[in-house]
VEXGU-630773 format. One record per residue (C-alpha): residue in one letter; x, y, z. Coordinates in Angstrom, 1 decimal. Layout:
BEGIN
+--------+--------+--------+--------+
! residu !     c1 !     c2 !     c3 !
+--------+--------+--------+--------+
!      A !      X !      Y !      Z !
...
+--------+--------+--------+--------+
***
This chain:
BEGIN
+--------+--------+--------+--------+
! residu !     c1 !     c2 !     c3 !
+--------+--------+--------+--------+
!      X !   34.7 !    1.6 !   16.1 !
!      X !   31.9 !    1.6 !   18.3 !
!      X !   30.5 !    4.6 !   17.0 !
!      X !   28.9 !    2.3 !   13.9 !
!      X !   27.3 !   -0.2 !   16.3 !
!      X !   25.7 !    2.9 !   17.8 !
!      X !   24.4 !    4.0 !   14.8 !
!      X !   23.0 !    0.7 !   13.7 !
!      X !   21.3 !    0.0 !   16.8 !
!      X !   19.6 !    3.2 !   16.6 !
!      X !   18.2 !    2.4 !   13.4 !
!      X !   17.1 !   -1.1 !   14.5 !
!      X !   15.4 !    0.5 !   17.7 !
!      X !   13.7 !    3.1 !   15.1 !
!      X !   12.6 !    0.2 !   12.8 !
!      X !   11.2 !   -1.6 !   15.7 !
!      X !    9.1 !    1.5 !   17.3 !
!      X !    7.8 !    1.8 !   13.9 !
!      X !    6.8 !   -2.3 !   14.3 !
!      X !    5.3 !   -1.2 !   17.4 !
!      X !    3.3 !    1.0 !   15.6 !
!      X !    1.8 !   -0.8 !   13.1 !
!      X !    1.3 !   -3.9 !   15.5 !
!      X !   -0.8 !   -1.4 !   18.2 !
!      X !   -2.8 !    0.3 !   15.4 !
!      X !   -4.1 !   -3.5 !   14.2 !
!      X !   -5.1 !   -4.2 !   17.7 !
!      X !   -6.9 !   -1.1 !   18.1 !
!      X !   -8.6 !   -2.3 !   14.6 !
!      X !   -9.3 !   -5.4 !   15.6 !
!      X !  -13.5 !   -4.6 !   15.6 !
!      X !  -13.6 !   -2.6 !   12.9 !
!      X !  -15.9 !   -4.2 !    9.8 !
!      X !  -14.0 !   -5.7 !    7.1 !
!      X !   -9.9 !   -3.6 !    8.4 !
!      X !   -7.3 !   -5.5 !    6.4 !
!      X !   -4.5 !   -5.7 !    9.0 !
!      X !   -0.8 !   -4.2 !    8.4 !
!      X !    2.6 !   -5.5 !    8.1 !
!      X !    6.0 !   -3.9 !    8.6 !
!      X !    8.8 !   -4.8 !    6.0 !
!      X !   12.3 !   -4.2 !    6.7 !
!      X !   15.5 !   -3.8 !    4.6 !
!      X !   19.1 !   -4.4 !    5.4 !
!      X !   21.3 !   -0.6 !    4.4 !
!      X !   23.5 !   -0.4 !    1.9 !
!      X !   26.9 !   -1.9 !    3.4 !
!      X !   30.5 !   -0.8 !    3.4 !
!      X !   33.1 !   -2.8 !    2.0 !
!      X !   36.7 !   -3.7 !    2.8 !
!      X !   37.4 !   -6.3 !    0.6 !
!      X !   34.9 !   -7.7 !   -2.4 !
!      X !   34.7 !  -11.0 !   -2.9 !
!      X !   35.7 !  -13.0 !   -5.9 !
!      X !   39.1 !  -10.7 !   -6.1 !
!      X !   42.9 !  -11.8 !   -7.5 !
!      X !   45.1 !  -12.0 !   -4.5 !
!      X !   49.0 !  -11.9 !   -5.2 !
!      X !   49.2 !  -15.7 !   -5.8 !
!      X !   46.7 !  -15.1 !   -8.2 !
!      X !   44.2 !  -17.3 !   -6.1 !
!      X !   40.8 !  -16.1 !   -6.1 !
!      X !   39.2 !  -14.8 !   -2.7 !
!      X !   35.8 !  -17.0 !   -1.8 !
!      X !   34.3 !  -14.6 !    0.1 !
!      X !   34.7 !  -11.0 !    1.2 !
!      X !   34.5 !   -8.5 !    4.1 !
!      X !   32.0 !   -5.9 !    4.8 !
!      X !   30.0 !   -4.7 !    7.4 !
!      X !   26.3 !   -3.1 !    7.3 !
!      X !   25.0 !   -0.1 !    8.8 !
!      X !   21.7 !   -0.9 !   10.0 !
!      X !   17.9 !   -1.5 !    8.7 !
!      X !   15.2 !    0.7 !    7.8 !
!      X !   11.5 !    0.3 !    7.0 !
!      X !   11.0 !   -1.2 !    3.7 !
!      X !    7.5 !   -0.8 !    3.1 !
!      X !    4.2 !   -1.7 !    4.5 !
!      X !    1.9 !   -4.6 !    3.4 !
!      X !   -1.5 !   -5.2 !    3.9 !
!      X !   -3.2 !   -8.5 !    4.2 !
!      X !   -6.3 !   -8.5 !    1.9 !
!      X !   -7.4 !  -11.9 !    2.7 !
!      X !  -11.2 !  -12.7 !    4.0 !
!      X !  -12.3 !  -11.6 !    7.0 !
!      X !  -15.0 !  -13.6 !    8.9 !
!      X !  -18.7 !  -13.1 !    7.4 !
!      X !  -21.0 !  -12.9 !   10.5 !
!      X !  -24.7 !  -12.1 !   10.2 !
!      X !  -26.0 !   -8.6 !   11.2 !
!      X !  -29.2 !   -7.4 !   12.1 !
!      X !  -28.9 !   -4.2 !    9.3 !
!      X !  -31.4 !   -4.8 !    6.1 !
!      X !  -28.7 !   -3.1 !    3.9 !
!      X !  -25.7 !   -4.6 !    5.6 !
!      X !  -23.3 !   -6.6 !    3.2 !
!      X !  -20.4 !   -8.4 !    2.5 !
!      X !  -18.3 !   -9.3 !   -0.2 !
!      X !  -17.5 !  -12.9 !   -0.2 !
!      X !  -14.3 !  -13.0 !   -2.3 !
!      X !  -12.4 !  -10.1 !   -4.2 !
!      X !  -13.4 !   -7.1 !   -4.7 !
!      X !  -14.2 !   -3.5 !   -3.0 !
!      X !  -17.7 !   -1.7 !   -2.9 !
!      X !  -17.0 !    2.2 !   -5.2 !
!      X !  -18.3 !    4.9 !   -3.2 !
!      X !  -18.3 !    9.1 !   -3.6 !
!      X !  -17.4 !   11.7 !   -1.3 !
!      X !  -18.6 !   14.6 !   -3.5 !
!      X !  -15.2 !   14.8 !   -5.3 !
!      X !  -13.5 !   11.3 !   -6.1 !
!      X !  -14.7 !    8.1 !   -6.2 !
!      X !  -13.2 !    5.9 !   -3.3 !
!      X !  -13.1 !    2.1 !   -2.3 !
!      X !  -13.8 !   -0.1 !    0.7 !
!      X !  -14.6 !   -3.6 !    2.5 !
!      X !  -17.6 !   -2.1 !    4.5 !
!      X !  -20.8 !   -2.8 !    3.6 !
!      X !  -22.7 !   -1.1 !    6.5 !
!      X !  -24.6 !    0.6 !    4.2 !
!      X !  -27.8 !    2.7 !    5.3 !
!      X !  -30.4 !    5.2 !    3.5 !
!      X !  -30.0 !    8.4 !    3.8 !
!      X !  -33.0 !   11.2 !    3.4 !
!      X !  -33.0 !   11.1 !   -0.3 !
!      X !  -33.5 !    7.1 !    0.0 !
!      X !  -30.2 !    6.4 !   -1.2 !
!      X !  -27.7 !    3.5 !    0.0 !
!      X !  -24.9 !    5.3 !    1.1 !
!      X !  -21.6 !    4.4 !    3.5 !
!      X !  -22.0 !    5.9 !    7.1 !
!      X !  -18.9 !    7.4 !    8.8 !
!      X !  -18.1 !    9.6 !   11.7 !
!      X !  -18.5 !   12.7 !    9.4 !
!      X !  -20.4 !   12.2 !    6.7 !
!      X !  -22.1 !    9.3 !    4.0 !
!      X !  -20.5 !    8.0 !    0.9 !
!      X !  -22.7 !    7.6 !   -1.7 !
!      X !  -22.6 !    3.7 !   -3.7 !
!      X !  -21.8 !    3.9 !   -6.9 !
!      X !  -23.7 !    3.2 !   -8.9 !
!      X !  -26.7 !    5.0 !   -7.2 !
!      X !  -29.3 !    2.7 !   -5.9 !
!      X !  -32.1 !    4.7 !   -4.8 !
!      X !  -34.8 !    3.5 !   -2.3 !
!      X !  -38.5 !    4.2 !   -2.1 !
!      X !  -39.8 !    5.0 !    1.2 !
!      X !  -42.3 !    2.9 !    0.8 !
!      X !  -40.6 !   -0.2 !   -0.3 !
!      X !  -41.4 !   -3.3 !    1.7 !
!      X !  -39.2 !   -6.9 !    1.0 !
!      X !  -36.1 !   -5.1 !   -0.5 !
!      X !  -33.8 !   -7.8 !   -1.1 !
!      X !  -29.7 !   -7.7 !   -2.7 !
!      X !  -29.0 !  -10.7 !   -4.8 !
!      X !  -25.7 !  -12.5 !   -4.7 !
!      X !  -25.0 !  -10.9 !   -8.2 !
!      X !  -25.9 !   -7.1 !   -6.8 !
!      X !  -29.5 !   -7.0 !   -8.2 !
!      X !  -31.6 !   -4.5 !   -5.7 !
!      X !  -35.3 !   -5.5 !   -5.7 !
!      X !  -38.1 !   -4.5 !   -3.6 !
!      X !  -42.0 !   -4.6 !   -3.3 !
!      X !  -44.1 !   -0.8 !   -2.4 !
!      X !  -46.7 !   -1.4 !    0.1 !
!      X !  -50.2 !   -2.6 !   -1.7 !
!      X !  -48.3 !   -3.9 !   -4.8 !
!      X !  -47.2 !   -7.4 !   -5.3 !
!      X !  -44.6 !   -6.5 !   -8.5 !
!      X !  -41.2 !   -6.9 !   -7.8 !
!      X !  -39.4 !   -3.2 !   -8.7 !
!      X !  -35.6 !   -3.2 !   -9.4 !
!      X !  -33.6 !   -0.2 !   -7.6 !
!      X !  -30.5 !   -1.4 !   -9.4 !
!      X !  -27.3 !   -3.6 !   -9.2 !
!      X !  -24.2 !   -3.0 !   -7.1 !
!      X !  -21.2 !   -3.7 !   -9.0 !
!      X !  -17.9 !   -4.3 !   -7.3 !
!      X !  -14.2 !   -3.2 !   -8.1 !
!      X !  -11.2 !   -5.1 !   -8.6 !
!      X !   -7.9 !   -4.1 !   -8.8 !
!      X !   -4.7 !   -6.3 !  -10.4 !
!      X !   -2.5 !   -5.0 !   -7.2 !
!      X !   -4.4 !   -4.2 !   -3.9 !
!      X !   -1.3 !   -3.5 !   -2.1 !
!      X !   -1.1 !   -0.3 !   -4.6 !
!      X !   -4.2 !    1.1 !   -2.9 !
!      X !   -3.9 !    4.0 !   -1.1 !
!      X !   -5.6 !    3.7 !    3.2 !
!      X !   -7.7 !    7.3 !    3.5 !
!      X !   -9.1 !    6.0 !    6.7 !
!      X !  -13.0 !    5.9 !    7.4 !
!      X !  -12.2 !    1.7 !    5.8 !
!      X !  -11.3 !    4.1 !    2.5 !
!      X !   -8.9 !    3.4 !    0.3 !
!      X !   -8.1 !    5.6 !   -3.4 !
!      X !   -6.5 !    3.6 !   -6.5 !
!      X !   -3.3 !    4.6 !   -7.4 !
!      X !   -0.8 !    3.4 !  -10.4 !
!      X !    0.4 !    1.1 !   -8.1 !
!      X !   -2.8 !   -0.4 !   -7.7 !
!      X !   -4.3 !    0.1 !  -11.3 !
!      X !   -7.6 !    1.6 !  -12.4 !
!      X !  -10.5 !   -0.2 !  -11.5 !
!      X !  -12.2 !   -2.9 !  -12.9 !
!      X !  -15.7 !   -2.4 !  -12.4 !
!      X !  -18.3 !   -5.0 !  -13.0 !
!      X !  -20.8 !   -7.2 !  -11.9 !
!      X !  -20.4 !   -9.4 !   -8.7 !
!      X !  -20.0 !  -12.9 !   -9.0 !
!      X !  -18.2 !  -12.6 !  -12.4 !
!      X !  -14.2 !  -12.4 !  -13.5 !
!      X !  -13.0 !  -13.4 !  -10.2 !
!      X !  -15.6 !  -11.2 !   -8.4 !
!      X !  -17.0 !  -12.0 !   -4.7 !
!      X !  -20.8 !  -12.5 !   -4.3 !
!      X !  -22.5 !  -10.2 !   -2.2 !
!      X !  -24.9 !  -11.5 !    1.0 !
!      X !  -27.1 !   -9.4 !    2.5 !
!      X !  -27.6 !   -9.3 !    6.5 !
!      X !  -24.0 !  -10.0 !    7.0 !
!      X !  -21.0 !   -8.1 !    7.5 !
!      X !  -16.9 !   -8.9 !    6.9 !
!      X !  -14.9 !   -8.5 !   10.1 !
!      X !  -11.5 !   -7.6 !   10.4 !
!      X !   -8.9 !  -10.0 !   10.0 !
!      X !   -6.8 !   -9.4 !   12.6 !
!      X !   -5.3 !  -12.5 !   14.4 !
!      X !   -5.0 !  -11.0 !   18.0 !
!      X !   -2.5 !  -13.7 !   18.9 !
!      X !   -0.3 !  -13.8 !   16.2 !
!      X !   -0.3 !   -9.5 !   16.6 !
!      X !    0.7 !  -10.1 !   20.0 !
!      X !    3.4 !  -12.7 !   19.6 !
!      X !    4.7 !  -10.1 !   17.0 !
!      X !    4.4 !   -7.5 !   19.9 !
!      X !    6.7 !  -10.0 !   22.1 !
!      X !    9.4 !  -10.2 !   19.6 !
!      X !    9.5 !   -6.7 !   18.6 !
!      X !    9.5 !   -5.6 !   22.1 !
!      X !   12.4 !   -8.4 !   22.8 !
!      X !   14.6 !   -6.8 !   19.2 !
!      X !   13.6 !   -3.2 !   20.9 !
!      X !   15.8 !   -4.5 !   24.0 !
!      X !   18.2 !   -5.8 !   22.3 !
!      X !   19.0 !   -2.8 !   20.2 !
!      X !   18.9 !   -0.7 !   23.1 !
!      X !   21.7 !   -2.9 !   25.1 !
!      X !   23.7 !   -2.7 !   21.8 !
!      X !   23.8 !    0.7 !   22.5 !
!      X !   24.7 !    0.3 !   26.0 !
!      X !   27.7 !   -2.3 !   25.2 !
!      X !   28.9 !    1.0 !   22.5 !
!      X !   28.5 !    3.3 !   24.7 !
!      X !   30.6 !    1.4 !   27.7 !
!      X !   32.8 !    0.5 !   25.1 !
!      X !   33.6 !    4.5 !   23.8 !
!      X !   33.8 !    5.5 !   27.8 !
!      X !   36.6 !    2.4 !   28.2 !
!      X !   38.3 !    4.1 !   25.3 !
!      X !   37.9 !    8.0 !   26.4 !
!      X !   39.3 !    6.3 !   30.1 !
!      X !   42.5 !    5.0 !   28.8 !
!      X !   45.9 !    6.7 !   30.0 !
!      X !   49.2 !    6.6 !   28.9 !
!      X !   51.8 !    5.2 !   30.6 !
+--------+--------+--------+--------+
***
């Protein structure tokens, strides 16, 4: 009956506004430092059959095949894509990017918390701390800044260094470690270019950069996102092309179910 090409259709059309979705919100992402862009997954539903394949007929001949018919898709999952983002230079002293695996640990206060972003900044106790729209996230481990340091300078491997004013010897703040994780597609998006770990993802794996698969840090330079704006919108073009399609699916059903509720005896 037409009924189940009605049904299907709708879940094709709610798979694809979903599609829509996660294509518009990696355009709108498409400037922000260091967003790892989103991808929809989809899964056929489970199917009903009316004959299985492989099965004795009355000759005792084996069926090759079988007949069954599925009711739809849904969303399967979602999957970022954690590869590099373009490393352009940036005019921020304590701006930096990872250049290779690996997440900068932060804390809000409560939990620690993970991201790409390295527009760090001081904040009035002189530490380095992740700036948002509500509030700073302090690195972990704390580096702490004097206010008088002149020449501060972040090493490839995370050392912090810095001169004070009238003094020639080279003070260290500290080193920035970075965290890996054996599944990033585990992590958890909190916004604010957050993420949390999860058991998906695994505990983090905290160490020096530059060692055991690590990215090196550069200072004066920040990761971009690495959204492809014409691949997103060719994805746009063929989702909004399935969208149509599901939609005169349920056009041809619903013609179909009036032809039906039309017919008269004779």
């Amino acid at each position: 009956m037409a009924i189940r090409a009605l049904y299907s259709s709708a879940t094709g059309m709610a798979a694809n506004s979903f599609n829509l979705d996660t294509i518009a919100n990696n355009l709108a992402n498409a400037g922000t430092t260091a967003y790892k862009q989103n991808r929809a997954n989809f899964e056929d539903i489970f199917y009903e059959h009316f004959k299985l394949p492989g099965v004795q007929d009355n000759q005792g001949n084996i069926t090759p095949t079988g007949t069954d018919l599925g009711i739809g898709v849904r969303v399967q999952s979602t999957e970022g894509d954690f590869s590099q983002g373009s490393i352009v230079p940036s005019n921020g002293l304590y701006d930096l990017a990872i250049v290779g695996d690996g997440f900068f640990q932060v804390n809000d206060g409560t939990q620690d918390l993970y991201t790409r972003a390295g527009n760090f900044t001081l904040n009035a106790n002189g530490n380095l701390v992740m700036a948002s729209a509500d509030k700073g996230y302090l690195l972990q481990p704390n580096i702490s800044i004097p206010q008088d340091a002149i020449n501060v300078t972040v090493s490839g491997d995370g050392v912090v260094s810095y001169q004070q004013q009238g003094s020639t010897q080279i003070q260290i703040a500290g080193n920035i470690q970075i965290a890996r994780f054996i599944n990033n597609q585990g992590l958890l998006r909190q916004g604010d270019n957050l993420y949390t770990e999860t058991t998906g993802s695994g505990n983090a794996q905290i160490g020096n950069p530059g060692t055991e698969g690590r990215g090196q840090l550069r200072q004066g330079f920040l990761e971009q996102s690495n959204v492809e704006p014409v691949r997103e919108l060719v994805e746009l073009i063929k989702t909004q092309r399935n969208f149509e399609l599901n939609s005169q699916v349920v056009q041809a059903a619903d013609q179909t179910l009036q032809t039906v509720t039309n017919l008269r005896r004779f």
